[in-house]
C-alpha positions in Angstrom: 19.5 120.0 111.3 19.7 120.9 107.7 20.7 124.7 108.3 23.3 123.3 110.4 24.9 121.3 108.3 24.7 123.9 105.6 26.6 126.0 108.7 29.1 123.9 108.7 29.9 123.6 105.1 30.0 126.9 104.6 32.1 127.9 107.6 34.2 125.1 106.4 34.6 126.6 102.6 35.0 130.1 103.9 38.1 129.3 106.7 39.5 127.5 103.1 39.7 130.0 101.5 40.2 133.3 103.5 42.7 131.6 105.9 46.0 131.5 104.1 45.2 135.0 103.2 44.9 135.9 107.0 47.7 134.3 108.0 50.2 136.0 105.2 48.7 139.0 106.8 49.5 138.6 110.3 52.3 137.6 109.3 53.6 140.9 107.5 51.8 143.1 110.4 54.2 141.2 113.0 56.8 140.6 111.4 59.1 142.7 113.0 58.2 141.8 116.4 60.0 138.3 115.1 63.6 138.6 115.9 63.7 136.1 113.2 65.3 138.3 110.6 64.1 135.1 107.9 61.0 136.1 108.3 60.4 139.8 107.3 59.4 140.3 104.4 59.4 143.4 101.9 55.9 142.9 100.6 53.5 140.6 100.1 54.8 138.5 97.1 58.0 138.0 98.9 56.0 137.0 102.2 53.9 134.3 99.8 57.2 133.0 98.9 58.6 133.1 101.8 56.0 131.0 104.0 55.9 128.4 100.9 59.7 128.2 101.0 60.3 127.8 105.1 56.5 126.2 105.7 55.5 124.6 102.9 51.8 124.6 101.4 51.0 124.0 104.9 52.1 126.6 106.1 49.5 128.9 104.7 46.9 126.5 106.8 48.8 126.4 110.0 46.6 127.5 113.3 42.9 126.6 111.0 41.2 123.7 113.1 41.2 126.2 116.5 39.4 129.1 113.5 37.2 126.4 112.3 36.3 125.3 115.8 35.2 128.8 117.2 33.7 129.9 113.7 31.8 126.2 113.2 29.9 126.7 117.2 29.1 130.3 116.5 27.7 129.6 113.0 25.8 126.8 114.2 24.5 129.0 117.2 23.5 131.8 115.4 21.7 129.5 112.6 19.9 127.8 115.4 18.9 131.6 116.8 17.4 132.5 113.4 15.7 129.5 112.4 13.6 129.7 116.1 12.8 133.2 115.9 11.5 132.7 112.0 9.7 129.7 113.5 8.0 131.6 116.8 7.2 134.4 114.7 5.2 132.4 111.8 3.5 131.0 114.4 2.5 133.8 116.2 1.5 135.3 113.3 -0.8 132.6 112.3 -2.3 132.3 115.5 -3.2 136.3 115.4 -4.8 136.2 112.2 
């Protein structure tokens, strides 16, 4: 219980912080499949301004709760994976000693 919530929080903190940062750089990759002509951008200043300006500060968090769904189960999965495996192996190795 306590490595998933630890899972969680950390998953949590990590979609904070890398997630604007991924989406200004989906952004620029597809930009010019956007017909949009507002929304290509020169660099990457320019395409921080420009999501601010058109989106807002929530912009840069747009599309996060589907990320923090997927992210959150596999964390807690893999977590869950670990802490059995450390758990079967101490205890077969204090049965074979």
């Amino acid at each position: 219980m306590i490595s998933s919530l630890a899972s969680i929080n950390a998953n949590i903190l990590s979609c904070l912080i890398t997630h604007p940062l991924d989406i200004i750089r989906t952004r620029i990759f597809f930009q010019y499949y956007n017909k949009d002509t507002t929304q290509h951008y020169k660099g990457i200043y320019q395409a921080i301004y420009k999501i601010y300006e058109y989106d807002g500060f929530i912009g840069y968090f747009r599309g996060i709760t589907p990320r923090l769904m997927r992210k959150g189960i596999g964390n807690i999965m893999a977590w869950g994976i670990y802490e059995y495996l450390v758990d079967k192996r101490s205890f077969i190795k204090i049965k074979i000693d």
